[in-house]
N, C-alpha and C positions, 0 to 999 in steps of 0.2 A: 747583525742584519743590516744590509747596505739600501735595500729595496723593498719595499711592501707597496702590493697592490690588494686597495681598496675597493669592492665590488659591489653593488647597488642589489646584487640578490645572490641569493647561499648558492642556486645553481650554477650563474657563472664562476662565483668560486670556486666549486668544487672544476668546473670545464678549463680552468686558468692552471690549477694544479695537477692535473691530468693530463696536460698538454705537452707533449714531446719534442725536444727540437729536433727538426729532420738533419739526417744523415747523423745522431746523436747514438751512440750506444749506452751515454752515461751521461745522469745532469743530474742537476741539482732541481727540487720540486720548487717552485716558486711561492716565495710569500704573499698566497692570496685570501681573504678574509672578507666579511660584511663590516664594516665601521662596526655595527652596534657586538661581535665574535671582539674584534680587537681589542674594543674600550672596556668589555668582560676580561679579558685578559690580563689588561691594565692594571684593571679595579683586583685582579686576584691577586696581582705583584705588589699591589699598594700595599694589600693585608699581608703578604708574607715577609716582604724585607722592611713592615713597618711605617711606611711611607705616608699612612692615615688610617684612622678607627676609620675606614667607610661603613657605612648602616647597610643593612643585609638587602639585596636585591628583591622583591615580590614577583615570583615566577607568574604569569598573566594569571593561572586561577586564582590562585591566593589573594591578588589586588584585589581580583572581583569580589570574593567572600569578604575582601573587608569594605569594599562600596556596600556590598547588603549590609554589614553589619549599620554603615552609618547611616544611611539612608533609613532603614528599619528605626533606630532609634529617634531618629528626628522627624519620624509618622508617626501620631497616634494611635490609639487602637482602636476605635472608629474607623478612620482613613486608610487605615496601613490594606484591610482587605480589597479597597478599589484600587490600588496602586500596581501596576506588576514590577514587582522590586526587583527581582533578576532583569529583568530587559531597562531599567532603568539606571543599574548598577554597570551592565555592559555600556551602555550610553557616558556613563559617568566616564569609566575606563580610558573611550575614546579620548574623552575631553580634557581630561588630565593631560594626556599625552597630546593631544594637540596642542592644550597650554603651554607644555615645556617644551615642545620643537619648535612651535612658533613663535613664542614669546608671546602668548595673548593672555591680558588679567581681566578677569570675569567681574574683578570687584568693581561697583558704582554699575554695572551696565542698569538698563531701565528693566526689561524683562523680567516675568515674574520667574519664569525657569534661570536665568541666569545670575538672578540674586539669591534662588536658592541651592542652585550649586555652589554658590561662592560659598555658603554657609556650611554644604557638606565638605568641603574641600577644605576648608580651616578644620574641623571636625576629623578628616580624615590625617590629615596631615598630624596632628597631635595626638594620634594614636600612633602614626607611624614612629614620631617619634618616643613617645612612649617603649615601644616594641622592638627598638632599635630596626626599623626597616623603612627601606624606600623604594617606589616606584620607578620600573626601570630608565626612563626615561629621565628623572634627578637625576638617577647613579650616575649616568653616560654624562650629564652637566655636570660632575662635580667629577669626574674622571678629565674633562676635559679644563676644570680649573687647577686642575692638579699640574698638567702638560704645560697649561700656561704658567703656574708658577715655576717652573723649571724642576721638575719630575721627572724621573724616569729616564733612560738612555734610548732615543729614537733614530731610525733608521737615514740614513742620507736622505734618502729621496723619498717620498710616497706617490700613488698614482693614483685617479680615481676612476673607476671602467662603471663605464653601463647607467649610469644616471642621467635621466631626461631631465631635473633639473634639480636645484640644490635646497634644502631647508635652511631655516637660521641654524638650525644645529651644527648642518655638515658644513654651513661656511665659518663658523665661528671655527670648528676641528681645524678645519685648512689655515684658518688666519694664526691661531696659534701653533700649529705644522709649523707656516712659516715664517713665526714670530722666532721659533728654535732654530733656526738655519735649515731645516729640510725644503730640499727641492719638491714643489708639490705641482704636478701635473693633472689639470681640471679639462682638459680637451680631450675627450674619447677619441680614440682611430674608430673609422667606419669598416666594417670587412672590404668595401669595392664602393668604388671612386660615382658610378653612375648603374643603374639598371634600368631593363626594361618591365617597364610595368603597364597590366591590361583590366578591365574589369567585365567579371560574369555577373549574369541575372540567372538567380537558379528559382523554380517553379513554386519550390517552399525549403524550411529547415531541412526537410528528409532529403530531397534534390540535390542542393548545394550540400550534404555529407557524401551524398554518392559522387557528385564530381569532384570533390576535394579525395577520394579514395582512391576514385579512378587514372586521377594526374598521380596519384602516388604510385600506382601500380605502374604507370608508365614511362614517370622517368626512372625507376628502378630498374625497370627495365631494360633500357636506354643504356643506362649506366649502373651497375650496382651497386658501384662504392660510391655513388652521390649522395651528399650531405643533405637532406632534406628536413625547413621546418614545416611548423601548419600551426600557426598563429589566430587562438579566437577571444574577444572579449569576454563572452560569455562561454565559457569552456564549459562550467557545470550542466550547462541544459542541455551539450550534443556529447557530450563525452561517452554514453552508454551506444547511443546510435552511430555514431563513427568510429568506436574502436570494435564494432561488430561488423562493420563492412570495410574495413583495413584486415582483422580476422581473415575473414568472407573469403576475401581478396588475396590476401600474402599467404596464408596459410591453411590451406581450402582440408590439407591433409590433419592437421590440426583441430577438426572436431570432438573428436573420443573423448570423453572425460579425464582419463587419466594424461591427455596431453595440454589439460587447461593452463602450467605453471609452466610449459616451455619456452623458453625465448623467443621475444618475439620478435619484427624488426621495427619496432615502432615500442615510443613510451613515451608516456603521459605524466608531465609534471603533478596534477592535480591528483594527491593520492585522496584515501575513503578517511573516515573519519574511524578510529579503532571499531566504535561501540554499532557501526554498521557491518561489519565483519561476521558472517555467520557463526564459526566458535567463539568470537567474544560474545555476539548478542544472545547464543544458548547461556552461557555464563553469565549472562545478568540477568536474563528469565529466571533461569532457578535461582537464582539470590535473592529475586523480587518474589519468589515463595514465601520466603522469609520463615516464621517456623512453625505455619500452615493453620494457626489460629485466625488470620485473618479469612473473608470470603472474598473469592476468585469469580474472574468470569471463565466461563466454562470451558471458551474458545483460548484460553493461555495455557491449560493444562492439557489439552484437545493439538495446539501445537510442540510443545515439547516431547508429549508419547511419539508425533508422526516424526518428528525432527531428528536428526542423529547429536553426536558429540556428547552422548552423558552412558553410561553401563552400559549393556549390550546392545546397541541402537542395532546392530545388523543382523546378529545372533534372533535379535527376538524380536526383528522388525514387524513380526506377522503376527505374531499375542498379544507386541503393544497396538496396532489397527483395530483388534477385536478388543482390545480394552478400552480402545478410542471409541469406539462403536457402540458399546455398552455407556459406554459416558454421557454419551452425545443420547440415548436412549435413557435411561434409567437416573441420570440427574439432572437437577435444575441449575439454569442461567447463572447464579452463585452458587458456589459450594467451596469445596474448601479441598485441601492437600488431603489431611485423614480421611475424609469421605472416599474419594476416590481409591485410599491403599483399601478402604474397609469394603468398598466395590471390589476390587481386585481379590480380595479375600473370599468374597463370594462364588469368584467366579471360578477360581482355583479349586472349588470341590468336588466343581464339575469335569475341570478342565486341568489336571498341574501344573502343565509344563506351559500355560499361557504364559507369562514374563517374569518369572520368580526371580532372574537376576535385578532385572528394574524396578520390582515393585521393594525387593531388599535393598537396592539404593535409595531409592525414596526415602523411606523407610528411615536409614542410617542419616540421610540429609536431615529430617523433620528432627530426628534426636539432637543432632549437632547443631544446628541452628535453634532448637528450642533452650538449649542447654545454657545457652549465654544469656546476659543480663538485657532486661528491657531496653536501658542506655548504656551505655560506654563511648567510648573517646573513637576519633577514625582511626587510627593506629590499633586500638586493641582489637574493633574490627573487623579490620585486617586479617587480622590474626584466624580470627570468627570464622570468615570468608575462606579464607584458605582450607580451612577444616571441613568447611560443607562441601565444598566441590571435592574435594577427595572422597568423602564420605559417597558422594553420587557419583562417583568415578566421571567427575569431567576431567579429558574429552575424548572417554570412551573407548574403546577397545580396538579402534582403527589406529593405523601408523600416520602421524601426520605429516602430510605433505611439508615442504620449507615452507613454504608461503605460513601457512598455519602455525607452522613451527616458530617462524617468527613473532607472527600474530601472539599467542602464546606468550612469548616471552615480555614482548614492548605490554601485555598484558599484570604480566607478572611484575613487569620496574613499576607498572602503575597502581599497584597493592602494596608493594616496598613504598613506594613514596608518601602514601595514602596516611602517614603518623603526620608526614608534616604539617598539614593542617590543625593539628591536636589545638592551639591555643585560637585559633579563628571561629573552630565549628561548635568548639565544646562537646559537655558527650550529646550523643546522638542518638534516635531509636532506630532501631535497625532498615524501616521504611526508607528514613532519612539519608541513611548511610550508604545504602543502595542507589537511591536518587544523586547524593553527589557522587559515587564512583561512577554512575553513568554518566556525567556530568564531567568528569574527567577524560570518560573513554571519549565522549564527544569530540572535545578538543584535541585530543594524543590524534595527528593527521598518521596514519598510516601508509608506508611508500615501499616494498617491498625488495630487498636488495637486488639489481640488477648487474649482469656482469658486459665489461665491456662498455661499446658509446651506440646504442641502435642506429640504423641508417636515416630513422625520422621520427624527430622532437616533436610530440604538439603540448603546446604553451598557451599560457597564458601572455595578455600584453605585457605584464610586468614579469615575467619570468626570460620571458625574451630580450630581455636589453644586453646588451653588449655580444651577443651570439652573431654567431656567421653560418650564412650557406654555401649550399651551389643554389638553390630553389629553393624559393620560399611562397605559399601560401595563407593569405588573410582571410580568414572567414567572419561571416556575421557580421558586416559591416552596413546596416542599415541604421538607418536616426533617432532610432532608438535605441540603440546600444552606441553608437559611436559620432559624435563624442560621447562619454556616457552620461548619464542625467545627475545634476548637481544633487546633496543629499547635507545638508550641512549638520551640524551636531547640533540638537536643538538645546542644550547646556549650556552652549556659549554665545555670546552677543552675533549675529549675524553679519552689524557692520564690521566688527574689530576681524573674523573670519574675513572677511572680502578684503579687507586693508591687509590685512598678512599677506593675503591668496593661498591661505590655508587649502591643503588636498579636499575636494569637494564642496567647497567654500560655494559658488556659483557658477552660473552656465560660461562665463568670460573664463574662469582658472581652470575648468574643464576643456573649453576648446581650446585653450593655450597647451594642458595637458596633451590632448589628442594628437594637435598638429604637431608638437617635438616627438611625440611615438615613432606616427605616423614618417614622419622623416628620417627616423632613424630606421626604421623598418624596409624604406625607399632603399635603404644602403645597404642593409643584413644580405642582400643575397646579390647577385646576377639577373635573375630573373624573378619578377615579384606579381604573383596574382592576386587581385583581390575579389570577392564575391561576395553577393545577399540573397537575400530569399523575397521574393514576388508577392510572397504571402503565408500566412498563420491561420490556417482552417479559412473560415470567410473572412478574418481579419486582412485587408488591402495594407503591404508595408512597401516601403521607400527606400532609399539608397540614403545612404551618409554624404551628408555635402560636401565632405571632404574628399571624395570620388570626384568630384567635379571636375570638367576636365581630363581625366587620364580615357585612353582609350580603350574603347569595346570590343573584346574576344569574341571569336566567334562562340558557336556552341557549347557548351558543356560539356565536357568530357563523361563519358558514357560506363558505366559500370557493366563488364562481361556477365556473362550468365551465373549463376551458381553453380557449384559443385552438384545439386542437385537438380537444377535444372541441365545444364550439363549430360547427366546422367540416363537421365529422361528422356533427352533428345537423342542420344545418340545408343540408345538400348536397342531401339527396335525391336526387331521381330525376339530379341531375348527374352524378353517380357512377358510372362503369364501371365493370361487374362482371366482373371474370375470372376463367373456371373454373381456379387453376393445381393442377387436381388431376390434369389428362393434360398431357403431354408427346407433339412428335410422334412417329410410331410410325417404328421403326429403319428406315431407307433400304435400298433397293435396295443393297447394295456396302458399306453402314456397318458401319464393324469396332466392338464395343463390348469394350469391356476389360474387365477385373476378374477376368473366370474363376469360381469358386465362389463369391468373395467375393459378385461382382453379384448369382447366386441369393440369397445366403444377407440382402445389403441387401435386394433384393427381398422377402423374406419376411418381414424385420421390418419394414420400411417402406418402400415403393414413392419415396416422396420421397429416400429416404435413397440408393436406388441412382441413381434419374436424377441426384441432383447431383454426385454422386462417378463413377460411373461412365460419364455419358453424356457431362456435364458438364466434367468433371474438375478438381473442387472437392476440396481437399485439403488437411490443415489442416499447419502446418509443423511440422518438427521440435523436437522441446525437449529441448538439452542436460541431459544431469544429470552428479553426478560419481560419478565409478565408471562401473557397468555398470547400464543399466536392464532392467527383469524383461524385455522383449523381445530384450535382448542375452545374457541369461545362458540365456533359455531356446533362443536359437541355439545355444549352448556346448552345452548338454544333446544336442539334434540330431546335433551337429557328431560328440559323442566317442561317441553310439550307434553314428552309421552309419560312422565309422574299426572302433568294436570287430567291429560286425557285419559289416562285410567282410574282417578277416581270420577270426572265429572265424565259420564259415559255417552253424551246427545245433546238435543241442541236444546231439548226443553229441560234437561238441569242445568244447561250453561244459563239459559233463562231463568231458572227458579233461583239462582243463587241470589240475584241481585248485587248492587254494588259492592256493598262491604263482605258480604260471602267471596263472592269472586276475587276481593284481593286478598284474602284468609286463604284461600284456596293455589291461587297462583304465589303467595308468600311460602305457602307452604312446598310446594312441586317446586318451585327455586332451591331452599333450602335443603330439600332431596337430593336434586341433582347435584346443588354442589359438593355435600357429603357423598355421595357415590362416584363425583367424578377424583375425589381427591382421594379416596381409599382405591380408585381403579388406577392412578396414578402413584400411587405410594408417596403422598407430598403433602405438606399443610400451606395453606396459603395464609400470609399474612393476614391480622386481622381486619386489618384497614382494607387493605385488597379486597378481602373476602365481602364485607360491609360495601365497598363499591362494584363490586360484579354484582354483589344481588342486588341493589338496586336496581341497576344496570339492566338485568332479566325482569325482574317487575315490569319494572317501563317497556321492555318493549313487548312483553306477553301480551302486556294491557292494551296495546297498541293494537296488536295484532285479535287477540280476541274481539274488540269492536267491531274489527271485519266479518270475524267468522260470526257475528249476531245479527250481522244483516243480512246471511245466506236467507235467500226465498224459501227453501225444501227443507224439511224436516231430513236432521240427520243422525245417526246413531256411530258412533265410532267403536267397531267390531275388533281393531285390532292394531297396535300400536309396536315398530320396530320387527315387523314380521318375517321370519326367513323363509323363503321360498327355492325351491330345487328344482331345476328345468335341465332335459339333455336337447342341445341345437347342434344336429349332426353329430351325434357323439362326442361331444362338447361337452362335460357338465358345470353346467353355471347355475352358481351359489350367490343368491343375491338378498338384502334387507330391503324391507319396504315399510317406509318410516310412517305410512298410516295408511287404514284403507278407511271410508266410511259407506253406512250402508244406507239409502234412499227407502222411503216408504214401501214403495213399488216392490223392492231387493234386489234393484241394481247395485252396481258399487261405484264406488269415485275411489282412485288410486290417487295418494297427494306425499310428493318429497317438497322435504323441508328445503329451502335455502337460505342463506343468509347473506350474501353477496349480492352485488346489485350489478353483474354480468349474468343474464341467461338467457339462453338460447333452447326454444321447441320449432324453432322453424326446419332445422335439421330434421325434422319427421316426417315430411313429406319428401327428403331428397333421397338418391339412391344409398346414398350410406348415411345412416345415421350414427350421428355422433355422440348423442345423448340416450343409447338404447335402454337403460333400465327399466324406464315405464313401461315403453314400449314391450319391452320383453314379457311383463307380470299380464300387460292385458293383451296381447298375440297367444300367448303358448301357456300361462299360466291356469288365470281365470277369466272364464267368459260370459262374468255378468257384468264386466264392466263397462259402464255410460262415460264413465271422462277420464281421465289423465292428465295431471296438472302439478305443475311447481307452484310451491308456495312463498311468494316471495316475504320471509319477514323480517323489512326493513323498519326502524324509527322513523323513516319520510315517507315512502312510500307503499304499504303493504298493498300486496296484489293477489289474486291466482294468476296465474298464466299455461295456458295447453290449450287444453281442445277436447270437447264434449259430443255427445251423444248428441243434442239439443241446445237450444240456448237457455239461459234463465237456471240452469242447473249449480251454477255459482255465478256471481256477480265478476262481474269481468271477462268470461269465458266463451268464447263463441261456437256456436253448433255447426255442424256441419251441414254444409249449405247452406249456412246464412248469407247471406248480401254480405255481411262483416266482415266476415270470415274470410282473411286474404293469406295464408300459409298454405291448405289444400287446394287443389286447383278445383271446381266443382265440375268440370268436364272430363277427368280421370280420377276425383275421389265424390262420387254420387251421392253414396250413404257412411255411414259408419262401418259396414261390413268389407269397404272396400278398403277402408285405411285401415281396419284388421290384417286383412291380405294383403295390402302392401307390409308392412311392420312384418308379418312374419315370412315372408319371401327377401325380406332387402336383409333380415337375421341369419336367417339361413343361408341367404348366400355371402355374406362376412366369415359366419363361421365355416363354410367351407373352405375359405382363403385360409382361414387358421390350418384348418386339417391339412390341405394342400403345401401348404408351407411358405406361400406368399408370403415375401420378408422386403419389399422394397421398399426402397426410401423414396415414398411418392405421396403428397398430400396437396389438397387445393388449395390451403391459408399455413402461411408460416405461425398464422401468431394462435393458430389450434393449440401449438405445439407448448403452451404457454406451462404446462404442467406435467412435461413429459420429464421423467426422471433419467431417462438414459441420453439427453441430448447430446451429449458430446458424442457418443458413438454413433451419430448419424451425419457425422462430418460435413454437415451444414456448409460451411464458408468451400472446402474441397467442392461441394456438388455446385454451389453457387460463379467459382470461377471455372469448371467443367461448361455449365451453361453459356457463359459469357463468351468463354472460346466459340462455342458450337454459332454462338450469335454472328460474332465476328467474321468467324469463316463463312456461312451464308454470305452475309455484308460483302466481302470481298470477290 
């Protein structure tokens, strides 16, 4: 070997040896490598022609499992649970490896963190040697003491590309280079001698990715075969939004899903991390089953049935939803793996052909993973692992794409590897085992083979060194990314960091950092843009100083329409137009459901009842842990109408006295809870159970001191009552959670509530929103004197509505009172006339129902706060419809 060149990153390596000499039919590929690829090489040749016992390299996770290990031991077991050992372990890692490239010794420093690294570090070091291994950064020092003792047979010449500047490592390489007679060249060629360079102001992040799309779509244009990069410090935060408007852009034909893996003309340094990959992350889900002794949250076995990549995910995609659906219905917030096959089994008696392929992999999984030993070693595993995914046929019955195909495989070397750990991890319990292969997949960076050189690179700053263009674009250059902000390793001495000029040592080795980038990047192309963003939500940001100076582009380059806007405009008269603001009108014999509800959809939004109630659109349940506010406000319900049908009026709620009264409300508690849990098929923990019922003590107690100050004797007739009304042929089935009966034999209609939002003012407007009462004393029964919610709160208990008279509950105003500001007393006189209203403003709702009014039309968006079909009422669509119509007036 005559020539090696040395490159400062693996991409330009591989761009060095890819590179063709022109008018060339035949060449020789060139020796290009990273320093730390060649001194591997080295250190492999030393072991094989015997040249030195070198101690075995620590691939990066390994090192880090044995920081945990040392650090772990050198906490006691007190301290060890306020510590977080993995994040201090990676910290350590740094620090090692900044010690050996820069030459910084921890030991003596004053700091409490930097005398206790010194300590892990002797600690660490002496197991290494122990274990015959070493950090990779030794190996590369003692590969390079090797070179200087006269080692090895090296090339004439060497050359260094792409480095902004040198460590003590890579100049100690060079000095011994050429202590051996190799010619060593440290002066980079620039691609072009001078460019011109301009700077944008883009409006925010989103902005400046659409002008950086837009200049790409237009010198492509311009030219096809242009070399184009697009250089950003922070590539991670626009990477998802700009490779979807380069998409958008380059390949407008390229939506379809099955053209998601096509070439594209653009690629992205910065691959995904393996264990973010949808068929890897199924395969760690089901691993993290584990072998379904443990309890789950409800929503991880809730996404695996909806999710593909395990047995028949497409075959049976519709019996697994309804077994999702029963899940999400018929179990609690924890459950477990068997629970749910023993759901399934249920369901199966009714149903066969629900998902018998997937409930039999389950099945086979829970065997094979129970089948292994509590602990074992990561290798054996392994082994473990491999067997359960088969067992549940990951990944499933689909053909995989390459992309997947890969994935898969870079998946598969990381369960082959997974033994080597064996003497670090010790054995394991399968949790554990789990946690570190994901821990594994984390760091395995994922880059999918691509073929060819795309017309445009976007890079990172450091991936970009030594590359050349025709155009080049800098994004994200505001003063908070660039220079980028110092971060020093808080393990080492601070001052000996700043005396090296250790990488992110301070804000001075940072902007020494930036400005050699930055210079070099001046040179990467012909023409060189740079841009920022204006601002981050109301966040006001700034331009990088180092902008200072170059001169201001005009505007921003503009991203053309979409594909589907495109489409839209230029459809025209093609376009069917359909009115979906009626629905057909209810049939002869058509039963429609809902009961009050329908009215009450109806009146906030005609769209909102056809889809739920005509329709029966219906959004699924959502597990939570505990009891959610529509479970405890049943409880509330539950232990009124126990108390109130034994204590029957107001003069037993009187006769009980104190201690009756909470024998009485102890008791309707514990009623209800046992009825709400055998209507639920569940047991609630005991402690739970012990603090819910408190919980209803206190606040019955609460609430009955109100109802003892009612003025009027009252009898309570009937508790949870169903009543049957036809409104236009409508029949509406509704409960009515209490009535009570006055001396006289009027009635007071009273819903419980338990929330502290309610609303009776909606009873005097044209549509009422809260129709139930309304309904029971319009069309029901006509002895009724009031109608009122109950508010019962632990702060606040109330009634709230509207009576007959005043004085008939405390808080409630009569009609015609001076108080009384919901009915107007100029259009509701007496009570007979808020009658008449109430069943004239019902009756004509439910005629919009029979008619088939289905429009998406409401007066308050925030009505809609419990509408179950929202998304089918395309909210944001009817919102930017509006905005246009705005606009255009405006104009």
């Amino acid at each position: 070997m005559s020539s090696l060149l040395l490159c400062a990153t693996t991409r330009l390596a591989q761009t060095r040896r890819s590179q063709r000499p022109a008018d060339a039919a035949v060449w020789l590929t060139p020796q290009a490598l990273t320093v730390g690829q060649w001194l591997a090489q080295l250190a492999d040749e030393a072991l094989l022609c015997g040249i030195a016992e070198l101690p075995l390299a620590l691939d990066p996770f390994a090192e880090r499992l044995l920081w945990e290990a040392v650090i772990a031991a050198g906490l006691d077991d007190a301290a060890a649970p306020l510590f977080d050992i993995q994040g201090m372990a990676a910290s350590a890692v740094e620090a090692q490896a900044l010690a050996r490239i820069w030459q910084i010794d921890p030991a003596g420093a004053q700091s409490d963190e930097a005398r206790l690294f010194a300590g892990w570090q002797a600690e660490f070091l002496k197991r290494c040697r122990a274990g015959g291994w070493i950090d990779l950064a030794g190996l590369q020092l003692q590969v390079i003491g090797l070179i200087e003792a006269g080692h090895f047979a090296l090339p004439a010449s060497v050359a260094f590309a792409g480095f902004d500047r040198y460590t003590p490592l890579e100049k100690r390489l060079m000095a011994a280079l050429a202590a051996r007679g190799c010619a060593v060249e440290n002066a980079p060629k620039n691609p072009v001698d001078r460019s011109e360079q301009q700077v944008f102001a883009a409006a925010d992040s989103s902005a400046e990715c659409a002008a950086v799309a837009a200049w790409a779509g237009e010198q492509l244009a311009a030219n096809p075969a242009a070399r184009l990069g697009i250089v950003a410090p922070d590539l991670a935060s626009v990477r998802d939004r700009l490779e979807f408007m380069l998409d958008d852009l380059l390949h407008p034909a390229l939506i379809r899903p099955e053209a998601a893996e096509t070439p594209r003309r653009f690629n992205f340094s910065l691959g995904r991390a393996l264990a973010d990959l949808p068929l890897i992350r199924t395969g760690l889900d089901l691993l993290a089953l584990g072998s379904g002794r443990a309890k789950l949250e409800q929503s991880r076995l809730s996404a695996l049935l909806l999710g593909g990549g395990w047995s028949a995910a497409e075959m049976e995609a519709d019996g697994r939803a309804r077994l999702d659906a029963a899940l999400r219905r018929d179990l609690p917030y924890f459950t477990t793996l068997p629970a749910l096959l023993r759901l399934a089994e249920r369901l199966a008696e009714q149903e066969p052909a629900l998902c018998p392929r997937s409930t039999a992999a389950l099945q086979a999984f829970v065997e094979a993973a129970g089948n292994a030993p509590r602990r074992q070693l990561a290798g054996q595993w392994a082994l473990t692992f491999r067997q359960a995914l088969q067992a549940v046929d990951w990944p499933g019955e689909r053909e995989l794409s390459s992309h997947e195909f890969q994935a898969r495989r870079a998946f598969g070397e990381v369960l082959d590897g997974f033994g080597r750990f064996d003497a670090l991890l010790g054995p394991l319990t399968q949790s554990e085992a789990v946690r570190r292969l994901s821990q594994l997949c984390r760091q395995r960076i994922f880059q999918p083979e691509t073929r060819g050189q795309p017309a445009i690179q976007v890079l990172g700053v450091l991936e970009s060194a030594g590359l050349g263009f025709d155009a080049l674009w800098v994004m994200g250059m505001n003063d908070d990314l660039w220079p980028p902000p110092p971060r020093p390793n808080p393990l080492l001495p601070v001052e000996a960091l700043r005396a090296a000029g250790a990488a992110h040592a301070s804000a001075e080795v940072e902007l020494d950092f930036a400005t050699r980038v930055q210079a070099r990047l001046a040179l990467a192309a012909p023409v060189v843009n740079y841009s920022w963003a204006r601002a981050d939500g109301n966040r006001v940001r700034r331009p990088s100083p180092l902008l200072a100076g170059l001169p201001e582009g005009d505007a921003c380059p503009q991203l053309p329409p979409s594909l589907a806007r495109q489409q839209a405009a230029t459809a025209g008269a093609d376009l069917e137009q359909l009115a979906d603001h009626a629905a057909p009108p209810v049939g002869e014999g058509e039963k429609v459901a809902g009961g009050s509800w329908l009215l009450r959809a109806q009146a906030i939004c005609p769209a909102w009842a056809y889809y739920q109630f005509r329709l029966g659109g219906a959004a699924l349940d959502e597990a939570v842990e505990g009891l959610d506010p529509a479970a405890r406000g049943t409880l509330v319900h539950e232990a009124l109408e126990a108390f109130w049908s034994e204590v029957r009026s107001s003069d037993a709620l009187a006769a009980l006295g104190e201690s009756g009264q909470r024998a009485a409300v102890a008791a309707a508690v514990q009623q209800a809870l046992t009825h709400f849990e055998l209507e639920r098929r569940l047991t609630l923990p005991a402690r739970f159970r012990e603090l819910e019922a408190a919980r209803l003590e206190k606040l019955l107690a609460v609430w009955l001191a109100l109802e003892a100050k009612r003025g009027v004797a009252f009898e309570v007739i009937a508790c949870e009552e169903e009543a049957i009304v036809e409104i236009e042929e409508i029949r509406v089935k509704m409960i009515v959670d209490r009535i009570d009966r006055l001396a006289d034999g009027r009635q007071i209609i009273i819903d419980y509530k338990t929330g502290a939002a309610i609303d009776f003012k909606n009873w005097a407007a044209a549509r009422i929103t809260e129709p139930q009462l309304p309904i029971y004393a319009a069309l029901v029964n006509e002895d009724v004197a009031a109608v009122v919610f109950a508010k019962v709160l632990p702060d606040k208990p109330a009634f709230a509505g509207v009576a007959d008279a005043k004085d008939i509950l405390p808080g409630v105003q009569g009609i015609g009172d001076e108080k009384q500001k919901v009915f107007d007393p100029a259009e509701f006189p007496d009570w007979i006339a808020v009658i008449t209203h109430w069943r004239e403003a019902l009756h004509a709702v439910a005629r919009e129902v029979k008619a088939g009014r289905a429009g998406v039309v409401f007066a308050d968006e925030k009505a809609l706060q419990y509408c179950e079909v929202l998304p089918l009422l395309r909210l944001p669509e009817r919102r930017r419809l509006l905005a246009a119509a705005r606009h255009a007036v405006e104009a």
